[in-house]
PDB file of N, CA, C and O in Angstrom:
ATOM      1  N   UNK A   1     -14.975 -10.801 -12.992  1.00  0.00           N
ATOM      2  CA  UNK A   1     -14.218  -9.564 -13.119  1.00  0.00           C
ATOM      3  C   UNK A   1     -12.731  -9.879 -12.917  1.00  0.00           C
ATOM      4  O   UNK A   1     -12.257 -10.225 -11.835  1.00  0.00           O
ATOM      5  N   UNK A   2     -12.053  -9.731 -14.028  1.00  0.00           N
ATOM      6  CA  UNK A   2     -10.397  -9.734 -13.614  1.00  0.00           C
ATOM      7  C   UNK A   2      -9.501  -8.338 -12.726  1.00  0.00           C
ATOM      8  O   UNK A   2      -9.693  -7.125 -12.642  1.00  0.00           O
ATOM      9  N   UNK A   3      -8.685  -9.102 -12.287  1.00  0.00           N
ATOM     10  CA  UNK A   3      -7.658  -7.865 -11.814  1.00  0.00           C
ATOM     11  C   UNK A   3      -6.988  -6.666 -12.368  1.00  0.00           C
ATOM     12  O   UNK A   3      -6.287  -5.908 -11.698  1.00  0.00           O
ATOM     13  N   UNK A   4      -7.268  -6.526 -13.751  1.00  0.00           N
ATOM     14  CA  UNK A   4      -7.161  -5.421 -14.418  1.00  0.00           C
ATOM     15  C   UNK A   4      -8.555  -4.694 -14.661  1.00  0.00           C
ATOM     16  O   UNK A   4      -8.521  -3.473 -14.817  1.00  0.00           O
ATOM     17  N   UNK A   5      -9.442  -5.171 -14.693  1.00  0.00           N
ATOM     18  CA  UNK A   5     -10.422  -4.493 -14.662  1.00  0.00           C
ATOM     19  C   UNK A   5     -11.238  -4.087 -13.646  1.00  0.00           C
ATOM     20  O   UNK A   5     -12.364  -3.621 -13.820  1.00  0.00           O
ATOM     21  N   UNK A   6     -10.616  -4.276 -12.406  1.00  0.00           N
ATOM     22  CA  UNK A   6     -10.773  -4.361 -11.186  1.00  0.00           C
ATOM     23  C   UNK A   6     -10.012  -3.004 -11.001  1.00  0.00           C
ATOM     24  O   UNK A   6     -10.535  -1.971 -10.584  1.00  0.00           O
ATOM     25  N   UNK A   7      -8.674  -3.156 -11.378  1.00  0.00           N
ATOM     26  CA  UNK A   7      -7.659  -1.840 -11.358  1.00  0.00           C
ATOM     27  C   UNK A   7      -8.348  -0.401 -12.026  1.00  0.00           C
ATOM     28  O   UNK A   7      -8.441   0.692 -11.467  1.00  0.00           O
ATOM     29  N   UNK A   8      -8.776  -0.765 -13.348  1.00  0.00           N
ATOM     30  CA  UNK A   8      -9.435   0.287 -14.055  1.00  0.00           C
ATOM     31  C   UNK A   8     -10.205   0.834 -13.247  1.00  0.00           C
ATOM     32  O   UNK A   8      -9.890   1.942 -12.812  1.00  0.00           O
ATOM     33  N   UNK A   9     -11.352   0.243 -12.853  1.00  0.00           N
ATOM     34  CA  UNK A   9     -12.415   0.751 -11.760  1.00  0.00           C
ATOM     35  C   UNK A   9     -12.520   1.643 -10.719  1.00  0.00           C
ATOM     36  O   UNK A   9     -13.416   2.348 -10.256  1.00  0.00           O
ATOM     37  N   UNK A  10     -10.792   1.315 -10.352  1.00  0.00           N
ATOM     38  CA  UNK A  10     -10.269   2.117  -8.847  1.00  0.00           C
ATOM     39  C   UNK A  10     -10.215   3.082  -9.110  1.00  0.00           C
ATOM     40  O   UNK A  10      -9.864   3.292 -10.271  1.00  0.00           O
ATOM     41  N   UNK A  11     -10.478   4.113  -8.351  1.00  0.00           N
ATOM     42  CA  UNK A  11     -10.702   5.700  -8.011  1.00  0.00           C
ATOM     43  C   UNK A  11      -8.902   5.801  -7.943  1.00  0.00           C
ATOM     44  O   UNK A  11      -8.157   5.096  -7.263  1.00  0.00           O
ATOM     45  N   UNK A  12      -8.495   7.010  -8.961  1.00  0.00           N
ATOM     46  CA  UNK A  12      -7.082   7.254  -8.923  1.00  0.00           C
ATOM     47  C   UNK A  12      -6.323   7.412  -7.821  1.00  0.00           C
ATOM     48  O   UNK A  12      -5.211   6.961  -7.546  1.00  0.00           O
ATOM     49  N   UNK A  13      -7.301   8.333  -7.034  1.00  0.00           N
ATOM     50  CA  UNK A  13      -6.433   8.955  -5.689  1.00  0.00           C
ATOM     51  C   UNK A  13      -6.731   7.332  -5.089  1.00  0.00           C
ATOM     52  O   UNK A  13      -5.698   7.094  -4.463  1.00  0.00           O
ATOM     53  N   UNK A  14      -7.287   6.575  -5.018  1.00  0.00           N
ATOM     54  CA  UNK A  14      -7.206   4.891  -4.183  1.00  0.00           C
ATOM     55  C   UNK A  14      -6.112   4.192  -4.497  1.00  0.00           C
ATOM     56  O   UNK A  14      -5.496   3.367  -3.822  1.00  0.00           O
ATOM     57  N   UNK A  15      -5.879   4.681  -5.824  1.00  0.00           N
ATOM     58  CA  UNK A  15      -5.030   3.642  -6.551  1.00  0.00           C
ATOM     59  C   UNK A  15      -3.439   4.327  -6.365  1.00  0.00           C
ATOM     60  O   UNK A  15      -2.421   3.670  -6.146  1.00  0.00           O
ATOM     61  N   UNK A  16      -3.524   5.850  -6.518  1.00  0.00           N
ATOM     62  CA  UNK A  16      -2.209   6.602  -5.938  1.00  0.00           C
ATOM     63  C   UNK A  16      -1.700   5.983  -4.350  1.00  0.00           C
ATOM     64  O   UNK A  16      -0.598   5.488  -4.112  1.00  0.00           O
ATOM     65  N   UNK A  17      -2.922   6.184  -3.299  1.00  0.00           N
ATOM     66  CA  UNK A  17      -2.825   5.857  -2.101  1.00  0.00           C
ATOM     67  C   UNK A  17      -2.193   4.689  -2.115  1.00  0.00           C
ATOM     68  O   UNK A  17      -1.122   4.717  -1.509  1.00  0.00           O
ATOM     69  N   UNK A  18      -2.526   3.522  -2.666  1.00  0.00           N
ATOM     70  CA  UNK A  18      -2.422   2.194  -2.579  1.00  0.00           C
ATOM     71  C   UNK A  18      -0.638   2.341  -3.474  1.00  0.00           C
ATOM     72  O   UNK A  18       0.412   2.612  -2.890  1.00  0.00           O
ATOM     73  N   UNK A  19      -0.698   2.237  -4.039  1.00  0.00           N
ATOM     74  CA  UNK A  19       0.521   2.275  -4.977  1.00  0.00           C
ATOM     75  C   UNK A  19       1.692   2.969  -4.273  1.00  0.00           C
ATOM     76  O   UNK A  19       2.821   2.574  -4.561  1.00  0.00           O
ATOM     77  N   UNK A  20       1.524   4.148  -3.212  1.00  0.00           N
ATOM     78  CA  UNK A  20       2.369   4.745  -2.176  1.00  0.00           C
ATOM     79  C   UNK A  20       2.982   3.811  -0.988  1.00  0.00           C
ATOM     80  O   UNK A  20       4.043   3.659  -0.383  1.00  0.00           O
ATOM     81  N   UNK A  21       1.718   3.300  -1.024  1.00  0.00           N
ATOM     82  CA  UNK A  21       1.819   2.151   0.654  1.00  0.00           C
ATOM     83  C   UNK A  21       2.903   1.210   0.328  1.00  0.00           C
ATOM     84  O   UNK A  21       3.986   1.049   0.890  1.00  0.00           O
ATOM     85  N   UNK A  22       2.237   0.444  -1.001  1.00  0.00           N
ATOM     86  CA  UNK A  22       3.491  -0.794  -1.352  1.00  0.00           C
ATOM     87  C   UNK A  22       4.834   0.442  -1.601  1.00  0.00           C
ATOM     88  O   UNK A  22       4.813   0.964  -0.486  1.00  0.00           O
ATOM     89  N   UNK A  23       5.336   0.777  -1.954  1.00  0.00           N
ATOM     90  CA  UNK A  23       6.141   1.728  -2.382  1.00  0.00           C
ATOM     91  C   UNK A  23       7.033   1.343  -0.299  1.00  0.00           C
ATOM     92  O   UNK A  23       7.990   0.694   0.122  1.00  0.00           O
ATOM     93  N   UNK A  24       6.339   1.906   0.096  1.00  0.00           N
ATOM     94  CA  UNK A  24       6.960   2.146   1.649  1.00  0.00           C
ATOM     95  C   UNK A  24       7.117   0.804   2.082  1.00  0.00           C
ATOM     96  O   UNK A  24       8.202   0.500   2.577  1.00  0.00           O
ATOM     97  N   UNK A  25       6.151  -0.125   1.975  1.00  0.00           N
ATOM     98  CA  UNK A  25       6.413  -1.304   2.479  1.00  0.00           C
ATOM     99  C   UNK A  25       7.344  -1.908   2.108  1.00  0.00           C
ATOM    100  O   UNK A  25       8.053  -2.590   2.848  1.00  0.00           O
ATOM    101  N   UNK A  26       7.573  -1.701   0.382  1.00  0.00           N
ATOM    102  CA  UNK A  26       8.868  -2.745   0.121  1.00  0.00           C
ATOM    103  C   UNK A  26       9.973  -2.015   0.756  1.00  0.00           C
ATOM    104  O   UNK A  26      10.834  -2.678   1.334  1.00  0.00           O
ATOM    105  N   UNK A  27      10.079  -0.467   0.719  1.00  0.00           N
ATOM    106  CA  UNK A  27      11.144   0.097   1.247  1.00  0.00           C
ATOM    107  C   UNK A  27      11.852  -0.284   2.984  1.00  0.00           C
ATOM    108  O   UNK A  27      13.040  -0.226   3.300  1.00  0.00           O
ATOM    109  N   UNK A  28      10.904  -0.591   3.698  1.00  0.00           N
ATOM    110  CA  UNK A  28      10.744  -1.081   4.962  1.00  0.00           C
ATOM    111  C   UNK A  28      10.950  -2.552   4.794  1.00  0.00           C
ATOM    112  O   UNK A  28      11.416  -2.828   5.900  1.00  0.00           O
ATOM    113  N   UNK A  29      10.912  -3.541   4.209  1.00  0.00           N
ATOM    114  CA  UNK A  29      10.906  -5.078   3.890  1.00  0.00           C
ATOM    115  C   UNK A  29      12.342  -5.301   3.416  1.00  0.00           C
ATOM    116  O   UNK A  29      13.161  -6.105   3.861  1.00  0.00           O
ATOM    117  N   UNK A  30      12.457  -4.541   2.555  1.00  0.00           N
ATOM    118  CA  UNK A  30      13.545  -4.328   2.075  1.00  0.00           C
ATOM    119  C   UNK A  30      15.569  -4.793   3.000  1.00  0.00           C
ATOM    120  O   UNK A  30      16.477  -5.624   2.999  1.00  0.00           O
ATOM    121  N   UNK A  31      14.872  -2.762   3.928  1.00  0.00           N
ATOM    122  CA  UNK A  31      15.598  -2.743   4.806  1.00  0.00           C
ATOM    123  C   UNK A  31      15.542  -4.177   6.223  1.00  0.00           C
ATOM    124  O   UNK A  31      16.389  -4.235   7.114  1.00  0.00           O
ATOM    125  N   UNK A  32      14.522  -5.038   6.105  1.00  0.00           N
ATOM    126  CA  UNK A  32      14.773  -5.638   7.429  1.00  0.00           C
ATOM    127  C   UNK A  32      15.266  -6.657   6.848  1.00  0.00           C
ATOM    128  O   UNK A  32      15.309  -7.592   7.647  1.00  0.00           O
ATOM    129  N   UNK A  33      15.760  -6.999   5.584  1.00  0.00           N
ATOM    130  CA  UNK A  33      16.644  -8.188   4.933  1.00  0.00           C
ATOM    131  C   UNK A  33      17.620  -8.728   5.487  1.00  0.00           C
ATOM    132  O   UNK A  33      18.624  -8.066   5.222  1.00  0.00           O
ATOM    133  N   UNK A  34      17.854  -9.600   6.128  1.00  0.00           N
ATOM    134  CA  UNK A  34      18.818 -10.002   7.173  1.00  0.00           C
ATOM    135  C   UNK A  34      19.854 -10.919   5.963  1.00  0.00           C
ATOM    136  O   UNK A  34      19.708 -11.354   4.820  1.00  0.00           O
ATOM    137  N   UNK A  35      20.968 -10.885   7.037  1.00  0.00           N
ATOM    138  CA  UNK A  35      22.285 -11.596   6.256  1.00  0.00           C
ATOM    139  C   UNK A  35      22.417 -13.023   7.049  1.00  0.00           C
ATOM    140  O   UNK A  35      22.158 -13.217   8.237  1.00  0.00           O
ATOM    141  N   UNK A  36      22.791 -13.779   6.281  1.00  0.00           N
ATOM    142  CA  UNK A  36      23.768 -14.893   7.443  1.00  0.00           C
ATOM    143  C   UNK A  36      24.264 -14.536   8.480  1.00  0.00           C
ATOM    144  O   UNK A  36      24.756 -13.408   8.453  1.00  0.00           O
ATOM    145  N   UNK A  37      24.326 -15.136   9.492  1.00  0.00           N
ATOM    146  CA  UNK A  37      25.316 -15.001  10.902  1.00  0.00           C
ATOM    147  C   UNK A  37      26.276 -15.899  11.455  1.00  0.00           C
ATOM    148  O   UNK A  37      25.807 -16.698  12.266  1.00  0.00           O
ATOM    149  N   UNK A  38      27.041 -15.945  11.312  1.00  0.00           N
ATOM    150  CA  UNK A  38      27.743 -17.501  12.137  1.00  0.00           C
ATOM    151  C   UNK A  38      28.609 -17.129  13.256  1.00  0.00           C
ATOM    152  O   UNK A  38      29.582 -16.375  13.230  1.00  0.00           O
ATOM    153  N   UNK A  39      28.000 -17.911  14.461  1.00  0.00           N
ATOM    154  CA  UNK A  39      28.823 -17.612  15.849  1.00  0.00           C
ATOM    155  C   UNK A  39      30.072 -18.959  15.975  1.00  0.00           C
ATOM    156  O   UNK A  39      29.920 -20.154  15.721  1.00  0.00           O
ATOM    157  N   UNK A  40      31.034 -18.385  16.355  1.00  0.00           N
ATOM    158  CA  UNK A  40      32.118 -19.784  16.656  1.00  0.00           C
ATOM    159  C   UNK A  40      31.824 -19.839  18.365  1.00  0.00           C
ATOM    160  O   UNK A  40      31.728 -18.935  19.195  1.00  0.00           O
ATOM    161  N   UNK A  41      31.718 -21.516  18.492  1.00  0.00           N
ATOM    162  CA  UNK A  41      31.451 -21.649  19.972  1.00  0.00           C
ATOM    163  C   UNK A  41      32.809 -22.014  20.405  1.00  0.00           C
ATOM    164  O   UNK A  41      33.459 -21.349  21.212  1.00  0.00           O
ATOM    165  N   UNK A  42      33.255 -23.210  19.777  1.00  0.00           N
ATOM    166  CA  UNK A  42      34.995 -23.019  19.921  1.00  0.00           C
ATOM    167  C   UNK A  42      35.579 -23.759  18.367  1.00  0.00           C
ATOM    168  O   UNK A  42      35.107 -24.251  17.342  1.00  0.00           O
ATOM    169  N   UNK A  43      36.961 -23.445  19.013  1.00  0.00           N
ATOM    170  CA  UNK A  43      37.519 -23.970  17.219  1.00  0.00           C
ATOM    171  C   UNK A  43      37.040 -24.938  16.565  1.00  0.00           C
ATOM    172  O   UNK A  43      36.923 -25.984  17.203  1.00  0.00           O
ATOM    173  N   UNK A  44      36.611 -24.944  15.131  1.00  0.00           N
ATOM    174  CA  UNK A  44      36.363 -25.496  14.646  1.00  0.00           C
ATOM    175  C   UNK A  44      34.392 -26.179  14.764  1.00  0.00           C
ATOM    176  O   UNK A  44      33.783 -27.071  14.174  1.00  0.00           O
ATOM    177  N   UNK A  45      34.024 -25.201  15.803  1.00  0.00           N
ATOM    178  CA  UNK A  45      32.402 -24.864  16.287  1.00  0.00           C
ATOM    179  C   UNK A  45      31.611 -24.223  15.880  1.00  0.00           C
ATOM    180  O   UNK A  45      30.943 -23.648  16.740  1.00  0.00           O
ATOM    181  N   UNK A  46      31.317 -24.012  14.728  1.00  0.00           N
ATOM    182  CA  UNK A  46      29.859 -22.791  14.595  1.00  0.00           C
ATOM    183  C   UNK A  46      28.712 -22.649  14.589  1.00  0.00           C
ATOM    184  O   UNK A  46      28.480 -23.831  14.333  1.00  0.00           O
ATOM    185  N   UNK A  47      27.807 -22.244  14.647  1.00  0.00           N
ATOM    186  CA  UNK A  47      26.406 -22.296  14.189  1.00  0.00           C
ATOM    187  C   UNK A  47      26.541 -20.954  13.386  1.00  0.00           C
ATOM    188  O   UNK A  47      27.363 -20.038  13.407  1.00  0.00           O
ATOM    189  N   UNK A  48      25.394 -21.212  12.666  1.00  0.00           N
ATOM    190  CA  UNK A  48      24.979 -20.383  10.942  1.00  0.00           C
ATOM    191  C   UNK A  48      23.457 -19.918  11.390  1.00  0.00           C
ATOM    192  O   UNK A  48      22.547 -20.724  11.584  1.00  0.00           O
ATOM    193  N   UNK A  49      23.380 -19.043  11.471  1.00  0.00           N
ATOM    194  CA  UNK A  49      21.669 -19.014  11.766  1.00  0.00           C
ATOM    195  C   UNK A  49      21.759 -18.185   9.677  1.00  0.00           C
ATOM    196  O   UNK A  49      22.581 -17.465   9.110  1.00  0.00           O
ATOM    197  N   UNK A  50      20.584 -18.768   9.285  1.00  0.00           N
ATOM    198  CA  UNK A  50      20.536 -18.565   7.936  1.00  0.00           C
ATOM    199  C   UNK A  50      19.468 -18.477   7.019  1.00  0.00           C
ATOM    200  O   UNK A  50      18.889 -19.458   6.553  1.00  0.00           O
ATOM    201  N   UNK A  51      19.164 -17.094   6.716  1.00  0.00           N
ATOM    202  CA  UNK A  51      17.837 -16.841   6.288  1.00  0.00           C
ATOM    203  C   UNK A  51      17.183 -17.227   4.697  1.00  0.00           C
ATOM    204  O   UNK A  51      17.415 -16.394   3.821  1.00  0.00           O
ATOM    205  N   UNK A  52      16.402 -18.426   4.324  1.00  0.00           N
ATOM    206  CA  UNK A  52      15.976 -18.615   3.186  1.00  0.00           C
ATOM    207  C   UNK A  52      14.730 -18.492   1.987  1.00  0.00           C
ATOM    208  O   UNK A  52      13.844 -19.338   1.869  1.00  0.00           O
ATOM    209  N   UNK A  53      14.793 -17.876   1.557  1.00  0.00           N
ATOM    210  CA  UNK A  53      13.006 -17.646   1.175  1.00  0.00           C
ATOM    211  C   UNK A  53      12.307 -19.340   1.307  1.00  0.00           C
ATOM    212  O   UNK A  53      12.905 -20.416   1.296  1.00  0.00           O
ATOM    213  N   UNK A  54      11.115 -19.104   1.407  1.00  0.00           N
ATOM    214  CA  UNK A  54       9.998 -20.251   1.558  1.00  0.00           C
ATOM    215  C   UNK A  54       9.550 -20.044   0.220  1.00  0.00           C
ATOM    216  O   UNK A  54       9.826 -19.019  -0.402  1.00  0.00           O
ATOM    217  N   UNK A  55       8.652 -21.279  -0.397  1.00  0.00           N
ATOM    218  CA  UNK A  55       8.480 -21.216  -1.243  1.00  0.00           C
ATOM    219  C   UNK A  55       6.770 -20.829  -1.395  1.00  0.00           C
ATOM    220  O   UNK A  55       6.271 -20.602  -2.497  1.00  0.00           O
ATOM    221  N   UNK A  56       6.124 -20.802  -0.345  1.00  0.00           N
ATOM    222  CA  UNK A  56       4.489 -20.785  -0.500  1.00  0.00           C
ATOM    223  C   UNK A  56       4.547 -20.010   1.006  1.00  0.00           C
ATOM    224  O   UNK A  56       5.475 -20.187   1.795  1.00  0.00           O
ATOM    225  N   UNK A  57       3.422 -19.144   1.258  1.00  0.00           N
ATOM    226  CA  UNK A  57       3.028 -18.440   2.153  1.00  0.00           C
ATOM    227  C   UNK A  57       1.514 -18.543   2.110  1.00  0.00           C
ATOM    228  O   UNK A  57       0.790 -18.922   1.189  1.00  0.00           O
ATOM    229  N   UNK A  58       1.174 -18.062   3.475  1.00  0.00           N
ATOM    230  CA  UNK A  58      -0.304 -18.503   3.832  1.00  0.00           C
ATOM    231  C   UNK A  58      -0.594 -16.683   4.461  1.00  0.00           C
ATOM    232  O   UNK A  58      -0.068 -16.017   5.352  1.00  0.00           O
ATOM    233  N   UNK A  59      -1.540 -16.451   3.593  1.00  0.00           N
ATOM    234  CA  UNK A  59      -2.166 -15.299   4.364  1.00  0.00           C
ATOM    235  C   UNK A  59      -3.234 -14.809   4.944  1.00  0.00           C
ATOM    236  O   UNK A  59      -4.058 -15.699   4.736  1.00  0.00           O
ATOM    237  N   UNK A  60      -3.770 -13.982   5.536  1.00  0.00           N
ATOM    238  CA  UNK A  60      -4.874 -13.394   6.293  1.00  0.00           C
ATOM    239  C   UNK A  60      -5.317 -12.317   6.105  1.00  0.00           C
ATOM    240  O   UNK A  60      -4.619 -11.409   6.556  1.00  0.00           O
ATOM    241  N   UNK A  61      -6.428 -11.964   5.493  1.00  0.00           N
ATOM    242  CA  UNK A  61      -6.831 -11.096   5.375  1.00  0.00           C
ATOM    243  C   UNK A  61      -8.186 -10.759   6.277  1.00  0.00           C
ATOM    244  O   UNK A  61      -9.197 -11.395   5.978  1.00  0.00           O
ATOM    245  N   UNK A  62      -8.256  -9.922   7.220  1.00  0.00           N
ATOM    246  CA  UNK A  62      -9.661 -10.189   7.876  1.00  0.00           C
ATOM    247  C   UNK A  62     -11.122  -9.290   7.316  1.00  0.00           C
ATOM    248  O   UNK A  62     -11.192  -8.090   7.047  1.00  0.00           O
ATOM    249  N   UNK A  63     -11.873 -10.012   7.276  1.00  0.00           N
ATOM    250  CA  UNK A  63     -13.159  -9.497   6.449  1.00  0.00           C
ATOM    251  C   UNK A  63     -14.214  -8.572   7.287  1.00  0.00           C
ATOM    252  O   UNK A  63     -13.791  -7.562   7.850  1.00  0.00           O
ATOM    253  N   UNK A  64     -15.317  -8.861   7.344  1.00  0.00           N
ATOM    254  CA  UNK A  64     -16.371  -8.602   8.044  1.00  0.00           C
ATOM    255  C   UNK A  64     -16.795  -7.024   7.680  1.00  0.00           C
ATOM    256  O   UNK A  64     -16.627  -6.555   6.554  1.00  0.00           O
ATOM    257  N   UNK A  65     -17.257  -6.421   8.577  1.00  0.00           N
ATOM    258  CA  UNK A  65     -17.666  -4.677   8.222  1.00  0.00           C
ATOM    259  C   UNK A  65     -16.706  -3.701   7.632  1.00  0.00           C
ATOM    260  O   UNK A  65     -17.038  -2.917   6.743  1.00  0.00           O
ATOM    261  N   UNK A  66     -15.630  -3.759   8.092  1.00  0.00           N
ATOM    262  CA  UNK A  66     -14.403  -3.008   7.535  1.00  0.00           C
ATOM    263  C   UNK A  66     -13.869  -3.396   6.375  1.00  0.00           C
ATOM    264  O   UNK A  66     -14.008  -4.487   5.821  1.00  0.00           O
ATOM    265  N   UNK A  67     -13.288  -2.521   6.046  1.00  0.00           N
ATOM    266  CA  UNK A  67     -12.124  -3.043   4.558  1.00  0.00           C
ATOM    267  C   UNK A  67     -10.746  -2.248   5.278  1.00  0.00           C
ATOM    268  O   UNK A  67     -10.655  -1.132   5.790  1.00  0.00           O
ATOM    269  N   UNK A  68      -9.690  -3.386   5.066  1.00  0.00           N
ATOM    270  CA  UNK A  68      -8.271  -2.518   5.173  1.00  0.00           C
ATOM    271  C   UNK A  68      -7.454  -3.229   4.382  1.00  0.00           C
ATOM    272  O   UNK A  68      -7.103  -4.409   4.404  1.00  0.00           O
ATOM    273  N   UNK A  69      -7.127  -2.028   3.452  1.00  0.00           N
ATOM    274  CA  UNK A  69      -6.455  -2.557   2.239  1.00  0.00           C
ATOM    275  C   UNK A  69      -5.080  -2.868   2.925  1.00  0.00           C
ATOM    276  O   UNK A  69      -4.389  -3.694   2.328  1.00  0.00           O
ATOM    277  N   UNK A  70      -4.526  -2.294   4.182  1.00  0.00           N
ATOM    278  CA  UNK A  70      -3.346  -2.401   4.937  1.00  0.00           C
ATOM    279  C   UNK A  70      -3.089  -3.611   4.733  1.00  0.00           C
ATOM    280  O   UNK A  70      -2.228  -4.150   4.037  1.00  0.00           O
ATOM    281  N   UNK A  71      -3.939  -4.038   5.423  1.00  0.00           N
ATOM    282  CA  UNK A  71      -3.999  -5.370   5.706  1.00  0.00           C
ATOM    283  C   UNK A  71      -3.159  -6.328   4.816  1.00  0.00           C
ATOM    284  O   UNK A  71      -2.070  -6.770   5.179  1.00  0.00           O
ATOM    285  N   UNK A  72      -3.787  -6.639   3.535  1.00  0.00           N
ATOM    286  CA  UNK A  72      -2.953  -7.047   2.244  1.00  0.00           C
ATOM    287  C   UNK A  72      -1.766  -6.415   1.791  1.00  0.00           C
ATOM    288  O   UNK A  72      -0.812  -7.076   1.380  1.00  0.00           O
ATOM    289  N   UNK A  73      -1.766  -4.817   1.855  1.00  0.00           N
ATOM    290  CA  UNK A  73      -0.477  -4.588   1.234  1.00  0.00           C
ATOM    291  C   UNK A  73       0.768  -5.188   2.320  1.00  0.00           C
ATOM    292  O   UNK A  73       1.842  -5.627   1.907  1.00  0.00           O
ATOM    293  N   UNK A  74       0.335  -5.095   3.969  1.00  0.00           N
ATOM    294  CA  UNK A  74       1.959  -5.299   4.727  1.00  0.00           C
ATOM    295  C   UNK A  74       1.491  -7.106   4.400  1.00  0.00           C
ATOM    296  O   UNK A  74       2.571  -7.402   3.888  1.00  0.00           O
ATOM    297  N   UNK A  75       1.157  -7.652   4.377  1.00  0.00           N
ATOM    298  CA  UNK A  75       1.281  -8.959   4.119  1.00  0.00           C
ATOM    299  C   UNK A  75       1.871  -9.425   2.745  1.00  0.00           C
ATOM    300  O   UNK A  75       2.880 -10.117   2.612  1.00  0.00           O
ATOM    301  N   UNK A  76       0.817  -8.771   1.421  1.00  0.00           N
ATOM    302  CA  UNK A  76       1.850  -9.590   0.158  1.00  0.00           C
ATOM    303  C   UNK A  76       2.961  -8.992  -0.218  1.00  0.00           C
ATOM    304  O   UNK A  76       3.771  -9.495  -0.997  1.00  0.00           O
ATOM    305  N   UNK A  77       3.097  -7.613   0.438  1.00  0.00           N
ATOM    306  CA  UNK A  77       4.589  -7.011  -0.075  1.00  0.00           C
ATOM    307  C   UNK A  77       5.967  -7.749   0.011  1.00  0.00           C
ATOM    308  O   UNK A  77       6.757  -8.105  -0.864  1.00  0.00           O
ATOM    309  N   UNK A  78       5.980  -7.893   1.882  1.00  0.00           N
ATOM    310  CA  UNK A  78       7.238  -9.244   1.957  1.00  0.00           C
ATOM    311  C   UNK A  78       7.431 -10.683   1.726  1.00  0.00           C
ATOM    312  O   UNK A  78       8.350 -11.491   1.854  1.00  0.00           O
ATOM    313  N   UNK A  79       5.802 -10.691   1.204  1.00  0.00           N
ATOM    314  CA  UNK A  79       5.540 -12.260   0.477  1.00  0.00           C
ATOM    315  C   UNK A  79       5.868 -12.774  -0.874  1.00  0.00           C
ATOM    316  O   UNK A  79       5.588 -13.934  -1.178  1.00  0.00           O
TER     317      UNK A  79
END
């Protein structure tokens, strides 16, 4: 079964629900986008603390009796 036909399948209001969540998450991911910082310790001293995307991420999704789609959306949204 592919991921579009996987999509088709979904119950609208699941797929509204779901489609809302990422919606908020990127909005929230978004906002915690940090900038460069550089502190001077003395002249000609700085440190840069400096934020870079990674190129591969490792995720978790936990299984067992439950399903939480949460789960995946706050994880691959800022991924």
């Amino acid at each position: 079964e592919t991921l579009a036909e996987a999509l088709n399948k979904l119950d609208p209001d699941v797929r509204t629900a779901l489609e809302v969540a990422i919606e908020r998450a990127r909005a929230v991911h978004a906002d915690q986008r940090r900038t460069d910082k550089t502190t001077t310790l003395a002249p000609g001293a700085t440190v840069t603390e400096r934020w870079v995307p990674v190129e591969r991420v490792g995720l978790y999704v936990p299984g067992g009796n439950a399903v939480y789609p949460s789960s995946v959306v706050m994880n691959v949204v800022p991924a």
